[in-house]
C-alpha positions in Angstrom: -17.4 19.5 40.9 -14.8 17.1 39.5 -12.2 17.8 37.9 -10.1 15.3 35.4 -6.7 16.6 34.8 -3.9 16.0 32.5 -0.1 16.1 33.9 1.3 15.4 30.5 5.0 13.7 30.0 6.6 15.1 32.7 6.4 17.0 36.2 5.9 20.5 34.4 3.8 19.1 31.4 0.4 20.7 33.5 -1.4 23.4 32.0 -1.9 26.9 33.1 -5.5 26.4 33.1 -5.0 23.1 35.1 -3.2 24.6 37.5 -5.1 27.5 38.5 -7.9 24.6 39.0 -5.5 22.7 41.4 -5.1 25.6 43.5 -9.0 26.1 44.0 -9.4 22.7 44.7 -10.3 21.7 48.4 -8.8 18.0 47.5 -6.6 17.2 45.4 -5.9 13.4 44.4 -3.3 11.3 42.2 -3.9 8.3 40.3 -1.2 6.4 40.6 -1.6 2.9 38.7 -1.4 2.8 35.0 2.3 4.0 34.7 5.7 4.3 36.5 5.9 7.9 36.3 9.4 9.2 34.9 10.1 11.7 38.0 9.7 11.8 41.6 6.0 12.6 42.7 7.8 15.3 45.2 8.6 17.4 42.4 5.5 17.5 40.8 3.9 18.5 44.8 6.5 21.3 43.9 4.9 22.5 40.9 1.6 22.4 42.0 2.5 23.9 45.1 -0.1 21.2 47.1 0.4 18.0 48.6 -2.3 15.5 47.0 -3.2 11.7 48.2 -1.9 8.9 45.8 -4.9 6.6 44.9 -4.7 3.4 43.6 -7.7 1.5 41.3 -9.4 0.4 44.0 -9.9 3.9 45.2 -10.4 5.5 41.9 -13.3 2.9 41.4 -15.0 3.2 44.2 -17.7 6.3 45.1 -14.9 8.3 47.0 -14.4 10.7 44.2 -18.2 11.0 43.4 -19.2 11.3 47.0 -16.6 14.5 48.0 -17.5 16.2 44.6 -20.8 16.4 45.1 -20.0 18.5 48.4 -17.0 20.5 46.8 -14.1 20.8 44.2 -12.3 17.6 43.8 -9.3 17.2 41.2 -7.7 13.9 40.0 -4.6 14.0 38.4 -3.7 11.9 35.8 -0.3 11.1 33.8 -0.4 12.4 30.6 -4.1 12.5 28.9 -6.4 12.0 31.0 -9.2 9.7 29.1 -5.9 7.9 27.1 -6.8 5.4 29.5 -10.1 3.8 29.0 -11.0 3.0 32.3 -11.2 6.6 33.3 -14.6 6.9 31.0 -16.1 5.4 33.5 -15.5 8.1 35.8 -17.6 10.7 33.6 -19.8 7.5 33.8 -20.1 7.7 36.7 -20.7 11.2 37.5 -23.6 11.7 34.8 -25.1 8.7 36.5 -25.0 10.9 40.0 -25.7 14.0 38.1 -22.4 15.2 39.5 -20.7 18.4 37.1 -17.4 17.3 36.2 -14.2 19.0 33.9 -11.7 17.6 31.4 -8.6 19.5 31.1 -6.5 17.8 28.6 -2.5 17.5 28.6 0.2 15.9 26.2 -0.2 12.2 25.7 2.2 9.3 25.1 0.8 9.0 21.6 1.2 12.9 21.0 4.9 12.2 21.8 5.6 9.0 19.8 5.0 11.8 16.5 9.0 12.6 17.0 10.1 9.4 15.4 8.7 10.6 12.4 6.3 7.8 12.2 3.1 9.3 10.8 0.2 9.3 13.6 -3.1 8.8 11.5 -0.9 5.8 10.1 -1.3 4.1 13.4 -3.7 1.2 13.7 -5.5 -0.5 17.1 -3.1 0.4 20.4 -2.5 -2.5 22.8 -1.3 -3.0 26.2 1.1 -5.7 27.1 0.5 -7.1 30.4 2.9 -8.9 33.0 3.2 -12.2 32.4 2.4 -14.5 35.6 3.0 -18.2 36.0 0.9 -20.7 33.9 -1.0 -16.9 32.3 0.4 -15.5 29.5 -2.0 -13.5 27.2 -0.5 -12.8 24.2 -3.8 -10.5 22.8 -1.9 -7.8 22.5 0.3 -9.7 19.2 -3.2 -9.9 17.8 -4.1 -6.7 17.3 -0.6 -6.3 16.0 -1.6 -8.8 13.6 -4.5 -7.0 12.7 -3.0 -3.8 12.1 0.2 -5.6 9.9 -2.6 -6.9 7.6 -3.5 -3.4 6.9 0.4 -2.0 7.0 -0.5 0.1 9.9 1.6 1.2 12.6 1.4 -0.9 16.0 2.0 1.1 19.6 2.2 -1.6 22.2 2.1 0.0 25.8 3.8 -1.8 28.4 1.9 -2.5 31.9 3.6 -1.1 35.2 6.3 -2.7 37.2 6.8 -5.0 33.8 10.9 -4.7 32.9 12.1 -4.2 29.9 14.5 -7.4 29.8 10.9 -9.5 30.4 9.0 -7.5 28.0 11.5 -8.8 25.2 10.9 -11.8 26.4 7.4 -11.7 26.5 7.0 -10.2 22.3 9.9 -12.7 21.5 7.6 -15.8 22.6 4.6 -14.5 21.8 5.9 -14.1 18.2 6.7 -17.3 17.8 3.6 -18.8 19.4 1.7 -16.8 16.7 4.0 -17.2 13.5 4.7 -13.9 13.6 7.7 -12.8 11.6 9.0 -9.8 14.0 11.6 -7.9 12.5 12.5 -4.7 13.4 11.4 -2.3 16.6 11.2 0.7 18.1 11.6 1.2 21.4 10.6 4.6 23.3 11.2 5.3 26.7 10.9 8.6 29.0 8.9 10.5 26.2 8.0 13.8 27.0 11.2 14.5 29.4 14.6 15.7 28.8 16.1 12.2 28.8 13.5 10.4 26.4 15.2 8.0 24.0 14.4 6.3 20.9 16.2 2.6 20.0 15.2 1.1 16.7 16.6 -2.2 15.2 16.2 -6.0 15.7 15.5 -7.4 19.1 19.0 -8.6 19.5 21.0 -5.0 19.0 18.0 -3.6 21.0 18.4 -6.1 23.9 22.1 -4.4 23.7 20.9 -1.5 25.3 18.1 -2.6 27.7 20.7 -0.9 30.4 19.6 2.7 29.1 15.9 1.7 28.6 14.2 2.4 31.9 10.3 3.5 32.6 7.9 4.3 31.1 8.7 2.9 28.0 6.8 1.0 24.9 7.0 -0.6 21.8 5.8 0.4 18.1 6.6 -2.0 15.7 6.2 -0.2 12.6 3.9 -0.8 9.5 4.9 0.3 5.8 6.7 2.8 6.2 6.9 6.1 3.5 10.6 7.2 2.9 10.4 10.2 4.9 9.4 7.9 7.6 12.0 5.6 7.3 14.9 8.5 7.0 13.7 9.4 9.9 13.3 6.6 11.8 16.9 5.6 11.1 18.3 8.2 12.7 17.5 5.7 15.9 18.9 2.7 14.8 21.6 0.5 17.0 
């Protein structure tokens, strides 16, 4: 059987249930390539009480997991949710296709955690990912559904890809914005959610840029839509 499980926000965000699975499991595996995670991987070994292999896409998308399950208990764990990322639907995928039994055991999310800047969550719109720029590629897709969600006063989370900086990801929305027209005011910026030192920055991009030196990952934009007065007292209480 296979096992999907949720680590949530940080290294004791597991749940009960999810650990009591981790301890039956004869392998025990950790993706390790949608997001800087915002502790060291030894502590979490420490919580769980195992040692686990780190796997990387190309191993998560191959038939490694499929194979072992179908022989015995195999668990993957996963930062935060563990279907917030869309690529691991094809995981359940693939285990129907291989009539292999599989588990979801859910944790706290990065879009359960945004809820404390007071921004309303069914207010959101589309969710977008901002990749890391490379020379002569820069896809700026993830302003459009920014765009989109603007035209309908909707909220806009941007998540920001792995190993991408926060210096370069102002760059990247700056330029971006400007290639599109878009009129980018102000910004909030959310870094080590979940965890005793998560932080919440909200203002223009040049105060923000003021305090890139305390923004460290995982971290993302939301670039909010209209807002309701309750929202924006609350929100202000992060402004710089």
């Amino acid at each position: 059987m296979l096992y999907l499980i949720g680590l949530g926000l940080n290294e004791k965000g597991i749940s009960l249930e999810g650990l009591e699975i981790v301890k039956k499991c004869k392998r025990i595996y950790l993706e390790n390539y949608t997001v800087d995670f915002p502790y060291k991987i030894e502590n979490l070994e420490k919580v769980i009480g195992k040692k686990f292999v780190k796997m990387d896409r190309k191993d998560v998308e191959s038939e490694r997991l499929i194979k072992e399950s179908k022989k015995e208990d195999v668990c993957l764990l996963i930062y935060g949710c563990p279907l917030f990322a869309t690529t691991h639907i094809s995981i359940i995928m693939d285990c129907l296709k291989n009539k292999v039994k599989y588990c979801v055991l859910y944790s706290a999310s990065v879009f359960d955690a945004i809820a404390e800047s007071g921004l309303q969550l069914y207010k959101f719109g589309k969710i977008s990912s901002m990749p890391k720029w490379q020379k002569n590629y820069e896809p700026d897709s993830f302003l459009e559904f920014v765009e989109q969600n603007n035209s309908i006063k909707a909220h806009s989370l941007i998540l920001v890809d792995i190993g991408l900086e926060c210096e370069g990801a102002f760059e990247q929305l700056e330029k971006a914005s400007q290639k599109r027209g878009f009129d980018l005011n102000e910004v909030l910026v959310c870094c080590n959610l979940g965890t005793k030192h998560n932080k919440f920055y909200y203002g223009g991009i040049k105060n923000l840029k003021k305090k890139i030196k305390n923004i460290i990952s995982p971290y993302c934009f939301i670039i909010p839509g209209e807002m309701h007065f309750l929202e924006k007292e609350s929100i202000e209480r992060f402004r710089v």
